[in-house]
Phi, psi and omega in degrees: 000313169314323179288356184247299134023267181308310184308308121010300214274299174334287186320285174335273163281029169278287209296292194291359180284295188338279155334328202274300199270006159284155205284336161274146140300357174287319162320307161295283174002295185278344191279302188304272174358307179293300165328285178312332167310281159347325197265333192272323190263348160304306212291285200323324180295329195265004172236050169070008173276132194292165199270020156274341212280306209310269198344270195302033160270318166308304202298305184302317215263337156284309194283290198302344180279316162315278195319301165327301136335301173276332142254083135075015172300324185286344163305342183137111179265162250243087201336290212316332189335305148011266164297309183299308177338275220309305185316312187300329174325269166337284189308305192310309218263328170276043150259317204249002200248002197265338197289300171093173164322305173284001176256319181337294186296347184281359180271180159317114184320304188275350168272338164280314200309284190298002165264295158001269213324293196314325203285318171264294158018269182292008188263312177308318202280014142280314154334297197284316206281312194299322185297309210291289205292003150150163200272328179289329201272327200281246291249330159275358176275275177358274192312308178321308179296337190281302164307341185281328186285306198274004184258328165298278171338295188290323178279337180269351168281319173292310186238012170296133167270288170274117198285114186301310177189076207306319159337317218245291192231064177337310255243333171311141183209180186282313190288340179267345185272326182251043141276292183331296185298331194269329184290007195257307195288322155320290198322308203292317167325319199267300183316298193296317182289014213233316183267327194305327183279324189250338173084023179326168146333302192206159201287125168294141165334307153307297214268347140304303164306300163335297199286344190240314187298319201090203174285327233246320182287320170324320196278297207285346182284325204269329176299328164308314188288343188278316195276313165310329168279356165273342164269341172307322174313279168313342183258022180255356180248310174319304180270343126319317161295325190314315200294300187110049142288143160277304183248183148274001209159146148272020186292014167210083194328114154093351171231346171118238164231189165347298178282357181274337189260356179222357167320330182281324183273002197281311174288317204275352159326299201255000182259322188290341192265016180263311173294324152305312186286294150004270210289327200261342181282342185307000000 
């Protein structure tokens, strides 16, 4: 399983290193796009769509990423967009995460379809918009979400205690969500003295914030985002259980599917470029 894993990962960032640092930007576009389809036809299965509707739900959720594409949205999209994302967010996910596993299958079939579709929808067209305004910058949203995962996992084996949402995700704990905020809060330190010094491509997400929020908004803007990658988490193990599921897929040896790897990042993708749009209006 490890050999596989590895393998897997390996493959994945050969293609998306690629993709990212080519010189057209359609390439990652499209690379991503495919991915999110895929994650749409994840989503449809595990909330009861029979497997032809599930395709075409992957499919609808690839055509709104095209039409976007053509108009010119991932170059700059509409500031509110943004914030209305983030909101749908907020609401959504403390209705389903207060609700638990057993009222999930009891919403609407099509009301789950279409929250799926939009949610990753908007997690790509933030994707794509964070590559335009620069790779340092696009690749620190990223990292954020990654530390808040392995900086939770490590802080929650050591001192978890108090059970985060024992119903949803056992294993989750309180002491692992602020561990999780404190490796972010490392990260972005180390990340800001790294652009003073070396200069990217574009001003990294820390160092945005920082320069228009200051220290004190710069913290509560990466806590926010920190917290949001715990719900992102959560609410794919909330529907998972629902489902009696393990993965979302076997599309990816040794790692599950689509949605299992990009689930954390689904909210805060569209809360950073919201913070973003914000700290330059500041």
């Amino acid at each position: 399983m490890l050999r596989q894993r590895i393998a897997t990962a390996l493959v994945l960032l050969a293609i998306l290193g690629w993709a990212l640092f080519a010189p057209p930007r359609w390439p990652f576009a499209l690379l991503t796009l495919g991915m999110i389809a895929a994650a749409g036809w994840e989503w449809a299965r595990l909330n009861q769509a029979q497997p032809v509707l599930a395709v075409g739900i992957g499919v609808a959720v690839a055509l709104g990423g095209l039409v976007t594409l053509a108009g010119g949205w991932q170059n700059e999209a509409p500031p509110l967009l943004w914030w209305l994302l983030v909101g749908l967010w907020g609401a959504g996910s403390v209705v389903a995460l207060r609700s638990g596993p057993a009222a999930w299958p009891q919403l609407p079939r099509v009301a789950r379809w279409v929250l799926g579709a939009v949610g990753l929808w908007a997690a790509w067209l933030a994707l794509t918009h964070a590559r335009v305004v620069g790779i340092n910058f696009m690749l620190s949203v990223l990292c954020l979400v990654w530390m808040a995962d392995i900086a939770a996992y490590f802080g929650g084996r050591a001192f978890g205690r108090r059970k985060l949402a024992p119903s949803i995700s056992p294993g989750k704990s309180w002491e692992g969500v602020w561990s999780g905020l404190v490796g972010v809060l490392v990260l972005a330190a180390v990340w800001v003295a790294l652009d003073r010094r070396y200069g990217f491509d574009s001003p990294s997400l820390y160092t945005l914030l920082l320069d228009h929020l200051g220290i004190v908004g710069m913290a509560l803007a990466l806590a926010t985002m920190a917290g949001f990658s715990v719900v992102g988490d959560l609410i794919e193990s909330l529907v998972k259980r629902a489902a009696g599921a393990k993965d979302s897929s076997r599309l990816l040896p040794g790692h599950g599917g689509v949605l299992d790897r990009v689930d954390a990042l689904l909210p805060v993708l569209p809360l950073a470029l919201a913070f973003t749009v914000t700290a330059r209006g500041v």
